[in-house]
C-alpha positions in Angstrom: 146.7 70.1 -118.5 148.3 67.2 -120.0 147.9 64.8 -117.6 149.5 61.4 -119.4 152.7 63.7 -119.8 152.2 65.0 -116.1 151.7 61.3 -114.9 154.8 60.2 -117.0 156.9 62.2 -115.9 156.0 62.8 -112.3 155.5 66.5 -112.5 154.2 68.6 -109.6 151.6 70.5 -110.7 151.1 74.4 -109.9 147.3 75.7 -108.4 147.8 78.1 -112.0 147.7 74.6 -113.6 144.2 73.1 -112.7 140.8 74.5 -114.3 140.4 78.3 -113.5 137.1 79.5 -112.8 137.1 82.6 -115.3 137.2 79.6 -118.0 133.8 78.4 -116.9 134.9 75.2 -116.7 132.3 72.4 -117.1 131.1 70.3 -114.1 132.6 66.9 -114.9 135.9 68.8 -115.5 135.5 70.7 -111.9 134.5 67.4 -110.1 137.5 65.5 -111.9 139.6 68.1 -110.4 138.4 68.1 -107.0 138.8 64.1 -107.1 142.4 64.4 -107.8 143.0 66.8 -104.9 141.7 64.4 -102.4 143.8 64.0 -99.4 143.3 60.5 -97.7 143.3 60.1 -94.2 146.6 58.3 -92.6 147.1 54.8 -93.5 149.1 54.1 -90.1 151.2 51.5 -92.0 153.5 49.3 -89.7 156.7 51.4 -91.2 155.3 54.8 -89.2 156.7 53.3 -86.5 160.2 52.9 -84.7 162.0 51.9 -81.4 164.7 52.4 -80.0 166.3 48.6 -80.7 165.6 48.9 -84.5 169.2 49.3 -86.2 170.0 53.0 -88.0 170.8 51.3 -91.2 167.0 49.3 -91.2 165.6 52.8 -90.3 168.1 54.5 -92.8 166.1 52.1 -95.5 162.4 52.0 -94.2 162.4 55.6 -94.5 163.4 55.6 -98.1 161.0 52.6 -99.0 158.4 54.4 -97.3 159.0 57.9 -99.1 158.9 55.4 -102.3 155.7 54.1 -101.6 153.9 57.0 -100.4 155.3 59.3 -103.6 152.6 60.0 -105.9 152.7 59.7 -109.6 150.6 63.6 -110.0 150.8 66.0 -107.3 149.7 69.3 -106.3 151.9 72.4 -105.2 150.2 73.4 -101.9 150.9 76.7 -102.2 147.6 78.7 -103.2 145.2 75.4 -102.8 143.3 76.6 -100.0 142.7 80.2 -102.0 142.0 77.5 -104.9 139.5 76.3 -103.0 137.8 78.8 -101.3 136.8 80.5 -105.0 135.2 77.5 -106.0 133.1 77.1 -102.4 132.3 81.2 -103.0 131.5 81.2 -106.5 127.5 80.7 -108.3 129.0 79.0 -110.9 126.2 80.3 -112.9 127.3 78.4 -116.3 126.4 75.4 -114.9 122.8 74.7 -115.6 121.9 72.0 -112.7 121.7 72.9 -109.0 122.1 69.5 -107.8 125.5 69.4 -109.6 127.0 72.8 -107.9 126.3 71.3 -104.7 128.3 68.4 -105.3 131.1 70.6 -106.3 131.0 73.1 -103.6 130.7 70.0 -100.9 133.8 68.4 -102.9 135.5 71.8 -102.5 134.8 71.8 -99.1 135.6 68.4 -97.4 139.1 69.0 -99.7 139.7 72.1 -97.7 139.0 70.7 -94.9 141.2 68.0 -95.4 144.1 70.3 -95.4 143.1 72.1 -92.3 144.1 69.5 -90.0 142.1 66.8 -88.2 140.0 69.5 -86.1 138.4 70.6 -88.9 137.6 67.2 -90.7 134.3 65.4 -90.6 134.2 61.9 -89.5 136.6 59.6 -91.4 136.8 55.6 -90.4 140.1 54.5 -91.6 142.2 51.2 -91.2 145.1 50.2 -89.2 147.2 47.1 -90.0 148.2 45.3 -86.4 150.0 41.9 -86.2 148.1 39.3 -84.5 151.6 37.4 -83.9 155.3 36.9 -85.2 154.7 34.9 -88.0 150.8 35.3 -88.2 149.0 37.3 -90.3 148.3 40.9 -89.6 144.5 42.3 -89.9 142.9 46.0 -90.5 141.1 47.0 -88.1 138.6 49.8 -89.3 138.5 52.4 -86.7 135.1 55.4 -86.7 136.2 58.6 -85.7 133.3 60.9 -85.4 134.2 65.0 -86.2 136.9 66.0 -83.3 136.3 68.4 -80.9 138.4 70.1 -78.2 136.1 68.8 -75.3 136.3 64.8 -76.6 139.8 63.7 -77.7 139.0 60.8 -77.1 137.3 60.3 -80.6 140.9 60.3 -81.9 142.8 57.3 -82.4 146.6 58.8 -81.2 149.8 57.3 -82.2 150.5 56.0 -78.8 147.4 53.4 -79.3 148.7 52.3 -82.5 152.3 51.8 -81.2 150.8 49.4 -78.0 148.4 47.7 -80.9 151.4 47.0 -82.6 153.3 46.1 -79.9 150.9 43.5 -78.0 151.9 40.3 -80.1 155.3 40.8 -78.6 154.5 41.3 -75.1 151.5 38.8 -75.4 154.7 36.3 -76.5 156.4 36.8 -73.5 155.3 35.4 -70.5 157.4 37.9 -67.9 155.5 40.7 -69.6 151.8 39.3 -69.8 152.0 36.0 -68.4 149.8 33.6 -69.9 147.9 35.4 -72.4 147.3 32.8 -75.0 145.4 31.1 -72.2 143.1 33.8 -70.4 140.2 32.9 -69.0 136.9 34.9 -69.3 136.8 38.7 -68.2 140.3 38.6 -67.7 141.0 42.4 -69.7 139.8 45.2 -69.2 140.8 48.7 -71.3 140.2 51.8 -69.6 139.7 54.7 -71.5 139.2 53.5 -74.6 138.9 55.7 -77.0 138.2 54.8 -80.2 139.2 51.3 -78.9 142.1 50.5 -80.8 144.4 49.1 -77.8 141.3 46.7 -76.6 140.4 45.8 -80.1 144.0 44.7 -81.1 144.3 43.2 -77.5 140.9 40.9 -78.1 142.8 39.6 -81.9 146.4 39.2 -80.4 145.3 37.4 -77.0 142.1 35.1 -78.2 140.2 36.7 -75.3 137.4 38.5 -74.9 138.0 42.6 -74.0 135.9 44.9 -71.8 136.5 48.7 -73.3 135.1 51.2 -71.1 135.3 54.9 -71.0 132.6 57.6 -70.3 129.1 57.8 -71.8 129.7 60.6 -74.7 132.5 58.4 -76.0 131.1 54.5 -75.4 128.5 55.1 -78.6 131.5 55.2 -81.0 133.3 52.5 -79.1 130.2 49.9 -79.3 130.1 51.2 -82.9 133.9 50.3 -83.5 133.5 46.9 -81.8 130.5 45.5 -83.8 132.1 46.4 -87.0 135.2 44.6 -86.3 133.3 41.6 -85.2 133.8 39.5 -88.0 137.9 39.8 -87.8 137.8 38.9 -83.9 135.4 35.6 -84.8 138.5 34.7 -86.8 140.6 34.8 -83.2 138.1 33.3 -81.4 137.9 36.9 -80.2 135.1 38.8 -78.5 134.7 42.9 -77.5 132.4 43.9 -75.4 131.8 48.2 -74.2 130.8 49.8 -70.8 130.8 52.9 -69.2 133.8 53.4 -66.3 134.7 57.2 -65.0 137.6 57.1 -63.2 136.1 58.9 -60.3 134.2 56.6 -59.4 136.0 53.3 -60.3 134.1 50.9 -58.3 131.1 51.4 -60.5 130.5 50.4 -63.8 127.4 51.1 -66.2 126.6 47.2 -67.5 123.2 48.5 -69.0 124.2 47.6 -72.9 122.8 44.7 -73.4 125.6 42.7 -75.1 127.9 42.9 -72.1 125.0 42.2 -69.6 124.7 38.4 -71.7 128.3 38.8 -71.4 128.1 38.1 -67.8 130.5 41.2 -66.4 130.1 41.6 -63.2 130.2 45.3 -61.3 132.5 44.3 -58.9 134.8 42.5 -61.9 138.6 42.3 -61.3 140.6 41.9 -64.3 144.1 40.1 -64.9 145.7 42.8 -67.1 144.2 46.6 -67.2 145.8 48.5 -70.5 145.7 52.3 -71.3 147.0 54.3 -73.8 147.2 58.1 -73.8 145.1 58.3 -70.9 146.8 61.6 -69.2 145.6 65.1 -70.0 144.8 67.0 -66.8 146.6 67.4 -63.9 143.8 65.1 -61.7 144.2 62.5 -64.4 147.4 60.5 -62.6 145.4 60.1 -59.3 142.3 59.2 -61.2 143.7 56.7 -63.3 146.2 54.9 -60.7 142.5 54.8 -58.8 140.6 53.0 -61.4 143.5 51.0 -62.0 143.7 49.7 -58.1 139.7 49.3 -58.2 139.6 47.0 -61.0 143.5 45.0 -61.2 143.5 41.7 -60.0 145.8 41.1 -56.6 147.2 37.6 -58.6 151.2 37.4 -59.4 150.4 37.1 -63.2 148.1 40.5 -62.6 149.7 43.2 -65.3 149.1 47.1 -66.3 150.3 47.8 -69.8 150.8 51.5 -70.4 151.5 53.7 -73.4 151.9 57.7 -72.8 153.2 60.0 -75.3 156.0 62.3 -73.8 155.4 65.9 -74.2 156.6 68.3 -71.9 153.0 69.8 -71.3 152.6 67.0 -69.7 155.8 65.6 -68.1 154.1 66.2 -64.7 151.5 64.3 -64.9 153.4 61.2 -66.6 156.6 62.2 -63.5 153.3 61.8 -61.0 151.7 58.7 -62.9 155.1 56.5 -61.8 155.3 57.7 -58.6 151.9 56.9 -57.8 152.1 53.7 -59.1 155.1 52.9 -57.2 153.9 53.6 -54.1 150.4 51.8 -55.0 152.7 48.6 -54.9 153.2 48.0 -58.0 156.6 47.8 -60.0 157.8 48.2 -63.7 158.8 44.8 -65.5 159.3 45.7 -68.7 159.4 49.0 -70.5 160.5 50.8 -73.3 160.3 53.6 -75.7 159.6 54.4 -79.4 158.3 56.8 -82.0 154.9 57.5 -84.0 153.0 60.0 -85.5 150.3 62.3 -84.8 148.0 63.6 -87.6 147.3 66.1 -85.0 147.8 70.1 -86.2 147.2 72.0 -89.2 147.9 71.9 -92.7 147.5 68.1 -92.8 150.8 67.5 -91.1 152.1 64.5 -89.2 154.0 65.3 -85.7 156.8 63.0 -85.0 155.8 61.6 -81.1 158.0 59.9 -78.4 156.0 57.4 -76.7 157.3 55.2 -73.0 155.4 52.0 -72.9 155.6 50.6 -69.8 154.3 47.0 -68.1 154.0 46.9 -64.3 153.4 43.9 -61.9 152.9 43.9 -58.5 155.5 43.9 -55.9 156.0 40.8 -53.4 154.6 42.1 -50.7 151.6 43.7 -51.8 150.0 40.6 -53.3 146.7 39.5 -52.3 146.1 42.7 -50.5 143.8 45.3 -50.8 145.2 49.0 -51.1 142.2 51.4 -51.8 144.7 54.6 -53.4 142.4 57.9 -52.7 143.2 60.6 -55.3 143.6 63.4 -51.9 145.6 61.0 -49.5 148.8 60.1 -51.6 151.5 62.5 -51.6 153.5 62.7 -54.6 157.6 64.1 -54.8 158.7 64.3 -58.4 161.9 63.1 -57.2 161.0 60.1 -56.4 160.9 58.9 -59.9 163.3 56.3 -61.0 166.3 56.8 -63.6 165.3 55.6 -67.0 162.9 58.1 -66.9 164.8 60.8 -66.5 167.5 59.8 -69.1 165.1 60.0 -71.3 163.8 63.6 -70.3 167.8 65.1 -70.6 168.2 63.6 -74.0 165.2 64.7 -75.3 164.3 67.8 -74.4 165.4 69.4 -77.1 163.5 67.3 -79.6 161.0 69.2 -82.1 158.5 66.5 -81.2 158.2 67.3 -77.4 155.5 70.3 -77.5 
């Protein structure tokens, strides 16, 4: 394998084309090999991302600078990589002499087929994401833990719907009839509820100055304290603070303040918050009254009072989004600003990306319903589907037939 002449000339190179195992090939060569096959986890760069007000001809030429950027001097055909790989993980590799040495290639051989087998079957990764802290600011990585995925606790996943809202919070923190003061907050004033991985809250603490309350439930809070110290030093830059704690939705009025840096943080249980943000937070059908519950349990009953929303639209779940609004609605509260856009999932098999439509929404409470106190019970509200409002479904008739809705 020449590989100047492959790197020249920006060859892509055939599985026949790499070290075969019936040529005993020595370890360094092997482990070389398995180094150039790495696939690196998404880099989430600002270009992965489009809405609808960006012009045809600037996404006409992102798409080409991105394909530029992202090409790859060598690359591998994928066809008959995984069968590649496999041999190497099932062979003794008796010619090589040291033990210690076969297991470092079969674990290379390994963690590079799982690579390719989709984010269910990867280990944990921590990976950067590149979010604006304002128009003409600068923009900071903010290094995200993802422990191994499993079905039961998606919520170890960072989803392209948080990135989009991290992205898009130095333009709604700019202006003031989306988020109404949020250079100026004072303390405990945002709360995230399920968290995640705690991208949104993260990016919210940096954009706003503020400190940021990131809760979700027990299994998934270690990460999030975990993601939240480690980024400590960027939100010291913003005069910036996170802090994590423990909030299930069925039980809203209760939080767990047992973690020691958010009891010196001075939370309160009882804490109402100025602006409650969630991205992604809708995967079962009790998850609309849940949510709309913990979100009128901890929202503050003040005019400048906001709840920032981003939900991926997928027509799995189009009735619990359709049931999300109208439960909002008829909690009081309104939508002031909203929109929609496109990311990407890493989310699937073979290492593919999933193109994903994504509504952000920001809702304010009506008139009448301010300084009131509305408990919304997940069994009392009745929800119509046809109560929801237009712009929504506009948006479900010309997109239906999208590849991306699944």
């Amino acid at each position: 394998m020449d590989d100047e002449n492959t790197e020249r000339n920006g060859m892509v190179l055939h599985v026949l084309d790499l070290p075969q195992l019936y040529t005993k090939p020595s370890a360094q060569e092997l482990l070389n090999t398995l180094t150039l096959l790495t696939s690196e986890p998404p880099s989430w760069e600002g270009s992965d991302t489009e809405d609808d007000e960006t012009p045809m001809t600037v996404k006409s030429a992102r798409r080409q600078s991105m394909s530029a950027v992202k090409a790859q001097p060598m690359q591998i055909n994928p066809e008959g990589l995984a069968t590649y790989l496999t041999r190497i993980i099932a062979s003794d590799l008796r010619w090589i002499e040291d033990d210690s040495v076969k297991e470092d290639i079969w674990e290379a051989a390994s963690v590079r087929l799982s690579e390719r087998s989709g984010r269910t079957a990867m280990g944990a990764i921590s990976r950067k994401f590149r979010i604006p802290a304002a128009k003409d600011g600068p923009s900071e990585d903010i290094e995200i833990h993802e422990p191994a995925l499993t079905a039961d606790n998606l919520g170890l996943k960072t989803w392209a719907s948080s990135y989009l809202l991290s992205r898009r919070l130095w333009r709604l923190a700019a202006d003031e009839s989306s988020l109404p003061g949020a250079k100026h907050l004072p303390p405990h004033s945002v709360l995230e509820l399920g968290s995640g991985t705690g991208l949104v809250g993260l990016s919210a603490a940096m954009v706003m100055g503020t400190d940021v309350l990131l809760t979700d439930l027990p299994e998934i809070v270690e990460n999030l304290d975990r993601n939240a110290l480690s980024n400590k030093d960027i939100l010291d830059r913003h005069t910036a603070s996170a802090h994590t704690a423990v909030l299930d939705w069925t039980d809203p009025s209760s939080m767990d303040l047992s973690l020691k840096a958010v009891k010196e943080a001075d939370y309160q249980e009882s804490q109402r918050f100025r602006f409650v943000l969630a991205a992604d937070p809708l995967y079962s059908p009790e998850h609309p009254g849940w949510l709309v519950q913990a979100i009128m349990a901890r929202l503050s009953r003040e005019a400048g009072a906001r709840v920032v929303i981003e939900l991926p639209l997928r027509i799995a779940y189009q009735p619990q989004v359709e049931e999300f609004r109208t439960r909002m609605q008829a909690a009081g509260l309104k939508i002031c600003n909203e929109g929609y856009e496109t990311g990407y999932d890493d989310w699937g098999c073979q290492g593919g990306r999933k193109a994903v439509r994504c509504w952000w929404t920001v809702w304010s409470w009506k008139t009448a319903y301010l300084g009131e106190s509305h408990a919304v019970e997940h069994d009392e509200m009745t929800v119509q589907a046809n109560d929801m409002g237009d712009s929504y479904q506009q948006l479900l008739d010309e997109f239906k037939g999208l590849n991306d809705w699944d």
